[in-house]
N, C-alpha and C positions, 0 to 999 in steps of 0.2 A: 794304718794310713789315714783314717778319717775317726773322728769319734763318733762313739753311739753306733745306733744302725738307720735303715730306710724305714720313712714310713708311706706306707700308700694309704690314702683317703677316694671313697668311690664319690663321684658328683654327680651322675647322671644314669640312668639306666636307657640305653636305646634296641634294645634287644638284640637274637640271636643275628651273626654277621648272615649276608647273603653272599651266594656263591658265583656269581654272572658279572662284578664289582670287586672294584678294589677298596678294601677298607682301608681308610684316609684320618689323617690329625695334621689341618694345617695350621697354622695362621694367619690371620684376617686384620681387616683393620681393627686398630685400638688393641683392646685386648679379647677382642671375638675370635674367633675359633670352627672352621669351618670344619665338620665330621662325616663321615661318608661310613656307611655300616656296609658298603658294598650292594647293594640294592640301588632303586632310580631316587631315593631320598639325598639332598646333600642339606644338615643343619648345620645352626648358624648358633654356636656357644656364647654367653659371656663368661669368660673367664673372675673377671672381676666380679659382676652377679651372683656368679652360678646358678643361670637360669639359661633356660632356652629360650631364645628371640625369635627365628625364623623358621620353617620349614617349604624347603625349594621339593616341588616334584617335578621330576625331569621324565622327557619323553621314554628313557632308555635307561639302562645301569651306567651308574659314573665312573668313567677310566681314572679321572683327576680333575683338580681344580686347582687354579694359580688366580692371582690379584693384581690389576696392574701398579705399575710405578706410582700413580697416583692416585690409589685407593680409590677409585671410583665405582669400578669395574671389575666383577667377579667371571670370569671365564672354566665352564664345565663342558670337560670332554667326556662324549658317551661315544657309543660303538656310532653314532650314526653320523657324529659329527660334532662342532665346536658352538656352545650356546652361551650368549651372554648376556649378561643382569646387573643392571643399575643396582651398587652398593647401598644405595639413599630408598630405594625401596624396602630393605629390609631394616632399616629403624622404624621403630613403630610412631605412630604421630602420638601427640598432647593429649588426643582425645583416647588414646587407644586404654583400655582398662587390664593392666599389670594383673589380674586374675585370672582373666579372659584366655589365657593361653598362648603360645605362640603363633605369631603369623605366618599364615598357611600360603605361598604363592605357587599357580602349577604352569610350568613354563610350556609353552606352545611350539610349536616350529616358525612364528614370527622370530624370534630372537636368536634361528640360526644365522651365525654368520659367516660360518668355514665346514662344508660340505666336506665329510673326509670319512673314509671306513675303518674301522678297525685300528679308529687314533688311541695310541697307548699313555702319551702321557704329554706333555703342556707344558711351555716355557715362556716368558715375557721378560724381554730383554729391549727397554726403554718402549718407543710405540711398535715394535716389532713381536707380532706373536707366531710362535715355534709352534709346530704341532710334528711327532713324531709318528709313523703309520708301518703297520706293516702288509704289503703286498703279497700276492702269489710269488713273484719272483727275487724278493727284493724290500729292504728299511727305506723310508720314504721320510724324507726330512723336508717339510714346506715352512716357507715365510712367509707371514701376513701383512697389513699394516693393517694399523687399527684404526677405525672411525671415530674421532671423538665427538662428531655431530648427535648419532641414536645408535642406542643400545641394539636397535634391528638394522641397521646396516650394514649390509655384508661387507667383511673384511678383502682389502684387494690385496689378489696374488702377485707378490714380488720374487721370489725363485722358489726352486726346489731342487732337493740335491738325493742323492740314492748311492745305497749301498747295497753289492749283490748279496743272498741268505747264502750260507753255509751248508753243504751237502747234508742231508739227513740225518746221518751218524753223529756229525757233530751237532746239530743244533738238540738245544737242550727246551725247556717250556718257554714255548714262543710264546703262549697267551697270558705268561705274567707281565706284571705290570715293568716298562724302560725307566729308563732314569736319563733324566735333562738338567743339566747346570749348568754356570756360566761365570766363567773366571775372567779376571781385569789384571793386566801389569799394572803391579801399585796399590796405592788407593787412587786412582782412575775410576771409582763409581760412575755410572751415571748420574749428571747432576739431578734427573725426576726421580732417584730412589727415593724410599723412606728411610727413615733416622735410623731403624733397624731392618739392615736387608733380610731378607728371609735366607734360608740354609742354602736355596738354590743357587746364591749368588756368592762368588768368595775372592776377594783381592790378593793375588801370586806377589812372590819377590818378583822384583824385575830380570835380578840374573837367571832363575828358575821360568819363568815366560819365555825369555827368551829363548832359552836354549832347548824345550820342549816346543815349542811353538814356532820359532826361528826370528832373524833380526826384524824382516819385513813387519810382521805382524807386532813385534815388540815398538817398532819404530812408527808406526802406524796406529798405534794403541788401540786395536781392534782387540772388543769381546770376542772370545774363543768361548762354542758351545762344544760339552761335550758329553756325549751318546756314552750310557753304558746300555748293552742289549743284552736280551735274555741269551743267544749265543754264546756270551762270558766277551765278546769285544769292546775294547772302550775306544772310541774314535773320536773327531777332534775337526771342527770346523770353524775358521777365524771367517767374521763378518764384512769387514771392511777392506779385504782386499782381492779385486779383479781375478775373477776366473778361481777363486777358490773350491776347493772341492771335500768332500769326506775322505778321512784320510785315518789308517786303526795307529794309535796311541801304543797296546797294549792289548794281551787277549790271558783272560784266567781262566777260560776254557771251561764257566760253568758259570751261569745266568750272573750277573752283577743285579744287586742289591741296591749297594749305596755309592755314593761318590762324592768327598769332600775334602777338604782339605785344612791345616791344623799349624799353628804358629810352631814348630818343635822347639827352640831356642827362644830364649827370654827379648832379645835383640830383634825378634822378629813380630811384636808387635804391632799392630796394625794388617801387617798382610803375613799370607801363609808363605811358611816356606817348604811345606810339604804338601801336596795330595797322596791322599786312601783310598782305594780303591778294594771294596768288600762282594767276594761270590758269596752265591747260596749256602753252597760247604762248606764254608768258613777260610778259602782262600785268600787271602791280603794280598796287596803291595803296597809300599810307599814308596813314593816319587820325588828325588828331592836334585837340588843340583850338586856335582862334587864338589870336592876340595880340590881347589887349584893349585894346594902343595904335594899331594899325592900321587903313586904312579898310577897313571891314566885319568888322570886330575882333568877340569875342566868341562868333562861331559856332565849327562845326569845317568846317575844314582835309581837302578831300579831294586830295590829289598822286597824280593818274596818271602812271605811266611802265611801260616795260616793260625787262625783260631778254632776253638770249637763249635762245632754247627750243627743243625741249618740256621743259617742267617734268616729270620723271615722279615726282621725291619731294624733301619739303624739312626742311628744323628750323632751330632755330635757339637761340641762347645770347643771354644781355643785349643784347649790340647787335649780333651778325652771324647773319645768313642763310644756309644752308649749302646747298644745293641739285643736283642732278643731272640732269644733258638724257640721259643716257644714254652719251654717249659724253666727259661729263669733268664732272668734279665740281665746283661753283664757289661762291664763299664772296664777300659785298657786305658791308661795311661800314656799319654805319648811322650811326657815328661821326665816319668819314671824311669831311673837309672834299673830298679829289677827287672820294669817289662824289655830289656833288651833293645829298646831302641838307642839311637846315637845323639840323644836331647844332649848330652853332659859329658859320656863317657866314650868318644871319640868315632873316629871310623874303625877301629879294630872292632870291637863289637859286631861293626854291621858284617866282615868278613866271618864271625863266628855264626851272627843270626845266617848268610848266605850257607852255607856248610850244614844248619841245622835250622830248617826254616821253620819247626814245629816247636822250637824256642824264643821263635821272633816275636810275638804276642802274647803276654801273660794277664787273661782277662783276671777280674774280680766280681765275683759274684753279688749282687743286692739282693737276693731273694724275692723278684716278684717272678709270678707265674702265670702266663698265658697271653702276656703281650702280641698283639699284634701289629700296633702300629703305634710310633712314636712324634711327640710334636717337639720342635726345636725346643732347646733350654731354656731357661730365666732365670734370671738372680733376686734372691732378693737383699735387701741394704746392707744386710751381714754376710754374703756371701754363701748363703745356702742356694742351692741346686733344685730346681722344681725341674720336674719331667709329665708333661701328660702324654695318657697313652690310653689305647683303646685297646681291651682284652676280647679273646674269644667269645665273648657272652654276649659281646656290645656295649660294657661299663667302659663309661670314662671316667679314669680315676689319675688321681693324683698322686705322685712320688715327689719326695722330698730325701736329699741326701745331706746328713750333717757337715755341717764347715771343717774344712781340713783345717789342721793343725801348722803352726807356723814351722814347725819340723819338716812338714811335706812340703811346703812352699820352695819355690827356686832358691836355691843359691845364685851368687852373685858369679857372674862370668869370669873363666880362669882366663888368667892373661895367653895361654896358649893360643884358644880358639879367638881372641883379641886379635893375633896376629895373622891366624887363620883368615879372618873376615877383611885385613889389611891388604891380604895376599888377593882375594876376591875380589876386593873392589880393584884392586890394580889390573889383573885380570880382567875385569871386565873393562875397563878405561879402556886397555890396550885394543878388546876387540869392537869397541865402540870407535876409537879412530880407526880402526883398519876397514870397517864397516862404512866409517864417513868417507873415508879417500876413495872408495869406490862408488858412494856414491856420484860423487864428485866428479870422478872421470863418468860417469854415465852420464851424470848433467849437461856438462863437458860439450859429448856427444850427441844428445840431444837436442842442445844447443845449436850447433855447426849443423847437424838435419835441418832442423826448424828454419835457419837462413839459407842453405841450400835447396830448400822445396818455396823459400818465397821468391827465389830466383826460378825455378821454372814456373811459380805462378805469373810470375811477370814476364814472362820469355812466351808463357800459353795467351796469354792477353793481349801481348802485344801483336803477335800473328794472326791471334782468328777474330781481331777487332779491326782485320783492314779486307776491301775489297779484290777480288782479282784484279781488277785493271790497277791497284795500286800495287808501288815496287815497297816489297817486303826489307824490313834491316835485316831479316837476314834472309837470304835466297843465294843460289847455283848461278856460277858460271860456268860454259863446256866451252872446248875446243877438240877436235876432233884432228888424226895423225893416221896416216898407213904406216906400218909397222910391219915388218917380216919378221917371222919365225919357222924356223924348221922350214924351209923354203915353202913358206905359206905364207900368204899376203891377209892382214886382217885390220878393218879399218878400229882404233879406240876412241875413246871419248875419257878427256882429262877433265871431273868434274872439281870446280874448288868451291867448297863453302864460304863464303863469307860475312863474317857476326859484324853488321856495321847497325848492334843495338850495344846500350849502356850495361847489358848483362852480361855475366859470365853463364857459358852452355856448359857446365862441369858432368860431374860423373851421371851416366845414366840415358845422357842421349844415343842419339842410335840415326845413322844419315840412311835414307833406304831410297833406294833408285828403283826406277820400274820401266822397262822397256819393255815397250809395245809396239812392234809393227803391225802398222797401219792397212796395208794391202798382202798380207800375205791370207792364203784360204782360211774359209771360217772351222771351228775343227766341228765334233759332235756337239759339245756343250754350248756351241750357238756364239763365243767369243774366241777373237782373238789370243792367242799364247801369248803369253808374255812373261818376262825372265825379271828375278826381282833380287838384287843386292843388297846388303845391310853391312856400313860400316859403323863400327861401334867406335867413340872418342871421348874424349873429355879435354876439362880446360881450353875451354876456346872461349879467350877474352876477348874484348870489345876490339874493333877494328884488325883484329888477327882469322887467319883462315885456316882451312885444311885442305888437302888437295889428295883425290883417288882417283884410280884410272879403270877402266872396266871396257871388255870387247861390246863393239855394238853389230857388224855386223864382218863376215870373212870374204876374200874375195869371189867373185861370181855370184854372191846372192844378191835378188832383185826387188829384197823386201823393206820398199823405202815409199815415202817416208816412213821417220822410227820417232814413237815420240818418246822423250824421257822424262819421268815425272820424279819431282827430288821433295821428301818430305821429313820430316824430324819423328824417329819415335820414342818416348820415354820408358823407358822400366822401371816400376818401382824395386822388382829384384835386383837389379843392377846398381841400382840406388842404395839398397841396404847391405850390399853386397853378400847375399842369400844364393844360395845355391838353387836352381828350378827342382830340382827333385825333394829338396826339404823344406823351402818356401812354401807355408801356409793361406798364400794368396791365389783368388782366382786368375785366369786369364787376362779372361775380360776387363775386370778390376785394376790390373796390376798393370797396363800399359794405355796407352792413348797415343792418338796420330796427329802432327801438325801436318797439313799442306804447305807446300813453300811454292815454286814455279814449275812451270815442264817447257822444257827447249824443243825444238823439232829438228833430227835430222835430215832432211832431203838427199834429192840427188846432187843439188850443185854444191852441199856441202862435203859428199862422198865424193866428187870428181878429183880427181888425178892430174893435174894441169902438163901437160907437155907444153914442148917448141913447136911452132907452127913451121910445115913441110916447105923445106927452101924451094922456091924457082925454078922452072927447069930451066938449064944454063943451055945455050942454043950451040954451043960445040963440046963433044960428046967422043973419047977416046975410045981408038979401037976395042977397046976390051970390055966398055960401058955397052956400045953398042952391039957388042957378040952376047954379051949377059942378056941383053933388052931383047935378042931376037930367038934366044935359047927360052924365054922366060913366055914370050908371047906363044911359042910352039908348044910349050907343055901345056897354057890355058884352052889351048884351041883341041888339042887332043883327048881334055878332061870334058869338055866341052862341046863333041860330038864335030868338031872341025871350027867351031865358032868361041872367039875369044869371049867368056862369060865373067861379068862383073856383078857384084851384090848391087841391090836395088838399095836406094838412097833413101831416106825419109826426112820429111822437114814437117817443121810449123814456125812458126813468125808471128809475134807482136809490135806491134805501134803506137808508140809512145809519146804526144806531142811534146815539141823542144821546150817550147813554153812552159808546159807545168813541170818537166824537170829542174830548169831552171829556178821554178818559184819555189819548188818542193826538196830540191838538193843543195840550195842557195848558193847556184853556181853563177859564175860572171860570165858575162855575155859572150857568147862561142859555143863551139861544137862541143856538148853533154856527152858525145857517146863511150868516150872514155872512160869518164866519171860512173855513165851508168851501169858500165862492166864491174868496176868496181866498187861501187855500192851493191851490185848483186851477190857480189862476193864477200862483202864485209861483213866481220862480228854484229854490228848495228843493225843489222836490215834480219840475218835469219836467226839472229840469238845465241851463233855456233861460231867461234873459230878459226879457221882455215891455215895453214899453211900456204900463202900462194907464192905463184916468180909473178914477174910483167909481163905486162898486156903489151902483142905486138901491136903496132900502128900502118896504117901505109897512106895516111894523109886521108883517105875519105871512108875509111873502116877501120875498125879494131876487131881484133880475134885471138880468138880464146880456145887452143886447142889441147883433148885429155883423153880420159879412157873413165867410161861410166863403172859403176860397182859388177855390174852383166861382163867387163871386160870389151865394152864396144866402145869403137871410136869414136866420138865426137867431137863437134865443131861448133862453135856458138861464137856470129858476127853481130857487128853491133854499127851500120852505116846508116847515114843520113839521108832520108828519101823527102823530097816533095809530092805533095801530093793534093791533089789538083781537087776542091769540092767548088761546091755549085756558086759556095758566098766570093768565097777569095782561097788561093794558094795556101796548104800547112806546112811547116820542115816537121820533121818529125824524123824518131829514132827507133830504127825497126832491129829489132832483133831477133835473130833466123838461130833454129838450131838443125842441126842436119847430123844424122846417123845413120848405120847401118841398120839400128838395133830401134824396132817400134817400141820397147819399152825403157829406152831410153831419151827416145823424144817428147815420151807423153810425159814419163817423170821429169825431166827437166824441163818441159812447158810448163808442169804442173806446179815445180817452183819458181819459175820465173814469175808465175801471173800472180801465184801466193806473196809474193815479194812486193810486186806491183800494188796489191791490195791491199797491206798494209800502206804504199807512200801513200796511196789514196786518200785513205783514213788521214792519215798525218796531215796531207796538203789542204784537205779541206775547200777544195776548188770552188769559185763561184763563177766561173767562167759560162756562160751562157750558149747554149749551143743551137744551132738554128735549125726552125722547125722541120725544112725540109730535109735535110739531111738527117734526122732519126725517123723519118717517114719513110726514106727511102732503104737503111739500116734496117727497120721495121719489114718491111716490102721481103727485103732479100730476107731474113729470116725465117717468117713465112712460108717464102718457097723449098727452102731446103730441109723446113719440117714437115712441109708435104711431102719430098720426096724420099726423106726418109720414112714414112707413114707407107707411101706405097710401097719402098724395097721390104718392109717386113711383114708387106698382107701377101705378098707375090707369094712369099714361100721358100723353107730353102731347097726343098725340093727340085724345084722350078730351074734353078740354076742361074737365076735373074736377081738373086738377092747380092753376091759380091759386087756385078759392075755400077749397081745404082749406088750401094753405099760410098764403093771406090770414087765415080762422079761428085758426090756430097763430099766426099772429105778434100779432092782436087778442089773444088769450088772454093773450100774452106780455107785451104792453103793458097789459092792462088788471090784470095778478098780476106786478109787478115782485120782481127778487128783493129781500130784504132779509140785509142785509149785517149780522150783529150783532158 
């Protein structure tokens, strides 16, 4: 294969290795060479010299050492943690005397900058430095970023990522040293490498990235690091994409070694088209992508086989593997049609090496003995092979392998695999558009959210950037209907949203109603019950509505007023159209409430309007009159001999003509009409109604129905004068009269509600004279003294009903009047 044989040359003596260290040959800048005997010494080689330049003493024995992208910065991991050193301190200055020795520097704990235990080995992947750890429970994979300001500035923590350890049985020597690399689709280098990357760093095909790594990461052009651990795991973590995690590659199920990767085909210059992947025991894989004319074409290609071992250190150049069991040095071809790989001589091979995997590597021996650790290759201008390496003793010495023969050299590619790599690239073209068009519709989609979420930004801004006293574009209408079912009487409330904003309220909204009765008892919890609706909608454009209906209260109940509160609420689940049980968002997060308006039901909105009770007609046919005398004799016998009638209740307000008038902007004449029906209208309570007509009879109007309690009512609306000290008022008093006390207080209680509003509206300036609220004054007074007395008397006493009873006749028989 090669002429001549190897020669080793020794350059250095650093004595016996130590055992608490890993013994190291890296490379440095220029042609320095950074050597670790496994003890807390890390020297600084020249290669070119052959002299020793520096000597680093570290706090601790060194795990590894790595150099950043711009040679500034030398970074040594020891058990206690990550120490770094200005590059430019280790050349020696002008004045320093070439006999004098090398320079001695011993590093402090100033120049820690990444606190970490039991860090096994060191990566630098542009300003990002990797530090691999193992824990009690668990591989521990931290990002740094690096300080380019001082070599003592501690590095700031940017993630960390973990892998669980392996049950006992299987984990193999956890305390040797991992192994960290970093592979690029392409030649995608980073633009701060050096001209020569170090071993750690290696450029993939793209169709090989891909298909091990997946599209994302391919399309993303994110460095992939990848972990081999003493375990035998080889795992795989892309940098540059969201929520990434440690993920296993690959397990050889006995400590990994080395891991690199090798141009196998002539056509694959510049980037690898395979990864190696070497155990302890001499276990292999190579990794490569299939043939996409093959059955089961298109995946990757994993070829187990093994070599002879134990593997104690490896490297390797474009297409060969250089390796050491300890007792001879050995160098596998990945080229080589003999060593059984598929460089030349097809995929059938690889189905034989699969079948016979202890055929799949056919090392070649150099006869050097006692290697322990090996530094990347170099050429020199003939194409000779230098290898440094550090043996058992602690010599670093030199190997040199003669120039191969132009016999060994590639051949020229068969038009076969020509058509192979045709078939590949079409192949991959095809899952690169099938790749795009999905992006595509995701964009798509993204798109269409991004304009639908700045539609409820502006749908949320335009509601909670207005006052309550102002009318929202979008807010509730109700109108309110008795309704029978199942011969049950129950009054509803027909709410219609209406969007009179320039946006569209699309998927995600949500209408929610909230009824509250007002007077019903307080429970334990100190509030009101109250009953809550949600209707869920979409697409409601501009000046379009939606209309729901929902019970508010059934017949006979007396819990009135009801208020109802209408407000918008959003989901983001609903929005993304995510199911609550898989949706990964919180609660609280994931929805928000607009307010819109709340209506008030009342009583005179639940009123029941009948006909008002005809006349009695003054001739009356025998059989009226047999009814009327059979009907008075059953009341008198229910009644102890005495015809017994329900006791009546009233209250009465007084309204002057005047300000309805100016406030109802009615034409001159009797208001009381008008006033029945503005008490009644959608305008005045915000709800409504179903009404018939107001009867008349010339100097009154009435209004007769049946309250929510089922009691009869009667609500007049006549014109009184009324006599004060200045001059004569007309006014329009309105009486309501029941059987039922809570339905006179509830319908007092909306008439004067009603009243209160025109108030506000009319804004009166009408001046009232002094005597007359003196005298107003006077009488109030009195009748809260007598209420003061009915409730010291006691109810014991039995004097508390007739005093109040006197106070509330006062009260009814001196309404107020309202001017």
């Amino acid at each position: 294969m090669m002429e001549g044989r190897c020669a080793a040359e020794s350059w250095a003596e650093f004595g016996l290795l130590g055992k608490s260290g890993t013994p190291l040959v890296k490379c440095g800048t220029g042609t320095d060479v950074f050597i670790c005997t496994g003890g807390e010494e890390v020297y600084v080689f020249t290669a070119q010299e052959k002299t020793l330049r520096a000597v680093l003493q570290m706090p601790a024995a060194v795990r590894d050492v790595v150099v950043s992208h711009d040679e500034q910065l030398l970074f040594v991991a020891c058990w206690s943690g990550v120490y770094c050193v200005n590059v430019q301190l280790l050349v020696p200055s002008f004045s320093h005397d070439a006999g004098s020795g090398p320079t001695e520097l011993k590093i402090s704990t100033e120049c820690l900058v990444a606190v970490a235990d039991r860090v096994s080995s060191l990566l630098v992947v542009g300003s990002v430095l990797l530090t691999l750890c193992r824990t009690d429970a668990s591989w521990s994979l931290t990002l740094y970023q690096i300080q380019r300001t001082s070599q003592s500035d501690p590095c700031d923590l940017l993630a960390s990522f973990s892998l669980p350890l392996v049950s006992p049985k299987v984990q193999s020597d956890t305390e040797s040293r991992c192994v960290l690399v970093c592979v690029y689709p392409g030649n995608l280098m980073p633009a701060s490498s050096p001209p020569h990357p170090p071993r750690s760093h290696y450029p993939l095909q793209p169709l090989l990235f891909r298909r091990l790594f997946g599209a994302e990461a391919a399309l993303s052009k994110s460095p992939v690091v990848l972990c081999g651990l003493p375990d035998g795991r080889l795992s795989f973590l892309p940098l540059r994409i969201p929520g990434s995690r440690l993920r296993i590659l690959h397990s050889l199920e006995q400590s990994v070694v080395f891991v690199g990767a090798s141009a196998v085909m002539e056509t694959d210059a510049g980037c690898a088209g395979c990864l190696i992947a070497l155990g302890k025991q001499g276990r292999a894989v190579l990794i490569r992508a299939g043939r996409a004319g093959l059955e089961g074409g298109g995946g990757t290609r994993f070829t187990l086989g093994c070599v002879p071992g134990p593997v104690e250190c490896a490297c390797m150049d474009q297409s060969r593997v250089y390796y050491s069991t300890g007792s001879d040095l050995l160098m596998v071809d990945l080229w080589d049609g003999s060593s059984g790989t598929a460089g030349r001589q097809g995929d059938k091979e690889d189905e034989a090496s699969r079948s016979n995997p202890a055929a799949f590597l056919t090392p070649i021996s150099l006869n050097v003995s006692g290697v322990v650790a090996l530094h990347q290759p170099t050429y020199s201008s003939a194409g000779e092979v230098q290898l440094l390496s550090l043996s058992v003793r602690g010599r670093l010495q030199s190997i040199r392998l003669p120039v191969r023969t132009q016999e060994d050299s590639l051949s020229k590619r068969p038009s076969s695999q020509v058509g192979r790599s045709v078939g590949d690239i079409l192949s991959a073209i095809g899952d690169i558009c099938e790749r795009a068009s999905v992006l595509k519709t995701i964009i798509r989609s993204k798109n269409q959210i991004l304009k639908q979420l700045n539609q409820v930004m502006n749908i949320s801004f335009l509601l909670s950037n207005r006052s309550e006293s102002d009318l929202k574009p979008v807010r509730c209408r109700g109108s309110v209907r008795w309704s029978r079912l199942l011969q049950r009487d129950s009054l509803n409330l027909t709410c219609v949203l209406e969007n009179l904003s320039p946006f569209i309220l699309e998927r995600g909204w949500t209408l929610s109603v909230t009824v509250l009765p007002l007077s019903c008892p307080l429970e334990a919890g100190g509030e009101a019950s109250s009953v809550n609706y949600s209707f869920p909608f979409s697409g409601l454009g501009p000046e379009e509505s939606v209309e729901v209906s929902l019970p508010v209260a059934a017949a006979g109940d007396a819990s009135f007023p009801v208020t109802v509160t209408f407000s918008l609420l959003f989901s983001l689940w609903r929005f993304l159209g995510q199911e609550e049980a898989t949706a990964p968002l919180d609660l609280q997060s994931a929805c928000f409430s607009l307010p819109l308006n709340t209506l008030t039901v009342d009583w005179l909105d639940a009123l029941r309007l009948s006909d008002p009770p005809a006349p009695a007609r003054s001739s009356s046919s025998p059989a009226d009159l047999l009814q009327g005398f059979i009907s008075s004799r059953q009341l008198r016998c229910r009644g102890g001999g005495q015809a017994s009638r329900p006791e009546e209740y009233s209250a009465r307000v007084r309204v002057s003509s005047e300000l309805l008038r100016d406030a109802l902007g009615l034409a001159p004449g009797s208001p009381r009409v008008s006033l029945l029906e503005w008490l009644l209208s959608e305008g005045c309570g915000g709800v409504k109604m179903e009404r018939k007509g107001i009867k008349t009879d010339g100097s009154s109007s009435v209004i007769c129905g049946s309250a929510p309690d089922n009691a009869t009512v009667k609500l007049t609306a006549e014109e009184v004068n009324v006599e004060e000290k200045t001059k004569p008022l007309v006014t329009v008093e309105v009486q309501v009269k029941s059987s039922s006390v809570a339905a006179v207080c509830g319908l007092h209680h909306a008439v004067m509600r009603r009243i209160q509003t025109l108030l506000q509206k009319a804004g009166s300036s009408r001046v009232v004279p002094t005597a007359d609220l003196r005298l107003a004054l006077q009488q109030a007074e009195e009748q809260r003294g007598q209420v003061w007395e009915a409730s010291s008397v006691g109810v014991s006493s039995g004097q508390t009903p007739p005093l109040l009873l006197r106070v509330y006749q006062q009260l009814r028989d001196g309404p107020l009047l309202i001017l």
